[in-house]
N, C-alpha and C positions, 0 to 999 in steps of 0.2 A: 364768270367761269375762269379757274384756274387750270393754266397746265404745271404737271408735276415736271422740276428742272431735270431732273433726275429719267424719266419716261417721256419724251416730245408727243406721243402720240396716245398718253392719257392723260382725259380733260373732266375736270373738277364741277361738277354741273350743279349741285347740290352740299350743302354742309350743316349737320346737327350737331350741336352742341348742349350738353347737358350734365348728366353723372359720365355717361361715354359719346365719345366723338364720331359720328356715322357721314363717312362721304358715297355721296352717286358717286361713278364713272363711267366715265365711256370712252372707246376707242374715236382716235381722228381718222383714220385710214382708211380711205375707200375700197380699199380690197384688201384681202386675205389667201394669199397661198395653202393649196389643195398640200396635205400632208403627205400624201399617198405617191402625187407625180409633181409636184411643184407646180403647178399651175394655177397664175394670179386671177381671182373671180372677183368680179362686183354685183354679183347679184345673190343679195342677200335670201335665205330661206324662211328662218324665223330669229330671237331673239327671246335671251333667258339672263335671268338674273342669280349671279354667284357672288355667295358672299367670303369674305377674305377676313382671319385676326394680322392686325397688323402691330408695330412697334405701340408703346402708347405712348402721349403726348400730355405734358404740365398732369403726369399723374393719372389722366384719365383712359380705359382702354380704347383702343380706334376701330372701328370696324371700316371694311371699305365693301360697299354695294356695286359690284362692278353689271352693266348690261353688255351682254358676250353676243357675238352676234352669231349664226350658223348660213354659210354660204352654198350655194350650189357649185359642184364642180363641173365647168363645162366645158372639160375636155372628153368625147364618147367612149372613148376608150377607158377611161380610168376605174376601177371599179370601187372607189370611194365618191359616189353621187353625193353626197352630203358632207361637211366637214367642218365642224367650231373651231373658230378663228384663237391663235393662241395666244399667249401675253408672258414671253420667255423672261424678260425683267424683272415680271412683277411676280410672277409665280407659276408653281411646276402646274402641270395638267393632273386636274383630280385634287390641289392640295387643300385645305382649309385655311394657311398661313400663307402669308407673304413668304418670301425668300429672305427678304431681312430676318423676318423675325426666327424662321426657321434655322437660319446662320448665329442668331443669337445665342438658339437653344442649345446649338448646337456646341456652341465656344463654351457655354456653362457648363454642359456634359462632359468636354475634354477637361475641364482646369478643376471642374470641383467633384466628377461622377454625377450618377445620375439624382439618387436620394436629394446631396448635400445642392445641386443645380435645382433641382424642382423647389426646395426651400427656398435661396438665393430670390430665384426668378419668380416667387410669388411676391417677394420683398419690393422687387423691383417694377411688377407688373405684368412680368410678360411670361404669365405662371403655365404650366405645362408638368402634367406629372410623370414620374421616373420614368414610363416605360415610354412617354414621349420623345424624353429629352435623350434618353438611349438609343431609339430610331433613329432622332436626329443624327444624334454620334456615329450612326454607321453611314452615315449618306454622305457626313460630311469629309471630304478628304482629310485625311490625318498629316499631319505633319510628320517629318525624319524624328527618330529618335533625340537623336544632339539636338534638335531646335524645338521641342519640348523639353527639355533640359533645361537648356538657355532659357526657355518660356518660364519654365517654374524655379529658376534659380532668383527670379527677379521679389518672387513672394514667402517674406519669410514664416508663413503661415496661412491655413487656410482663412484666419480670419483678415489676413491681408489680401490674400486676395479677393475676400467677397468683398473688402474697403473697394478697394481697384475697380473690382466689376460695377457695384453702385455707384461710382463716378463717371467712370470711362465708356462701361458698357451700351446707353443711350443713347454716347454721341458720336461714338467711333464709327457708326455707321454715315455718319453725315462727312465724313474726311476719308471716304473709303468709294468713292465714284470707282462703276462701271468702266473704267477706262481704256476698253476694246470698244466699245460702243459711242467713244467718242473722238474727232480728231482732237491733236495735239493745242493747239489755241485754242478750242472751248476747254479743252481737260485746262487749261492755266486760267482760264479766264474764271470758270466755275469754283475754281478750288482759292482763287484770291476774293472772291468775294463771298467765300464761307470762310476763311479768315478774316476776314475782315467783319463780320458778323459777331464773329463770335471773340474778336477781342472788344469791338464794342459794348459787347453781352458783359463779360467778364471785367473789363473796363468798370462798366457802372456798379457789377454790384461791388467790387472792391471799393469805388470813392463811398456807395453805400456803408 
């Protein structure tokens, strides 16, 4: 059983490997806060299995089978008696995508539209067609004018930047930690040993 560094309180129970990469999850937390009044329950009602498209990995796409649990609220007052536990890191309420991958489509959408981003991102794997990756784009906060500027001053053509996105776009999510979610010493401790990962990475294939 693996926990993800990234999520302390999702755990790896399960892993398929094949054409595509399919993990179990499950929550560590013995209880879930009532939506409605905030109120911490541990007694669980029933259990349902949602499944999630997530980043994909050495090429292959990832599914993640996550088991969600639905708890009773046992405050008598509250008029939400029932309530499914939510997972704000890993993805929105209702979504089919991770929040990464969602944040991916969404960065395609801004730098290339939505047509020339659904091509892109079939390239890359993490395919999602126009009127997806246009959702995506209104959900995602926009950046200032001037700093999409600066953003697209850096690409001196769209074929530079779908270069850029097929290099960068994969990993930039791995150097991009949650970092409200973490104190200050694990945010340094986590980000040197993904440095450190990945000069070893780059490392070998360059003596390669």
């Amino acid at each position: 059983m693996i926990i993800f560094p990234d999520l302390p309180e999702i755990l790896i129970e399960q892993t398929h490997v094949a054409d595509e990469i399919t993990l179990a999850l499950r929550t560590t937390s013995p209880s879930a806060s009532c939506l409605n009044c905030g109120t911490l329950s541990m007694r669980v009602q029933s259990r349902y299995r949602r499944t999630l498209h997530d980043l994909p990995s050495t090429g292959r796409p990832v599914h993640l089978i996550v088991h969600v649990r639905r708890f009773f609220c046992k405050k008598s007052t509250c008029t939400q008696k029932i309530f499914t536990e939510q997972l704000p890191e890993l993805c929105h309420p209702h979504a089919q995508r991770t929040i990464r991958l969602q944040d991916a489509l969404g960065q395609l959408g801004l730098v290339l539209g939505g047509q020339a981003g659904a091509r892109v991102g079939s390239d890359l794997g993490i395919s999602g067609s126009r009127d997806t990756i246009l959702r995506m784009v209104r959900q995602h906060p926009l950046p200032s004018t001037r700093q999409r500027e600066r953003t697209m001053r850096r690409f001196q053509s769209p074929g530079h930047a779908q270069r850029f996105l097929s290099a960068f776009g994969l990993i930039s999510d791995r150097f991009r930690l949650k970092r409200h979610y973490l104190s200050a010493p694990d945010y340094r401790v986590l980000m040197q040993r993904r440095f450190q990962v990945w000069n070893e990475v780059t490392a070998g294939k360059a003596a390669a």
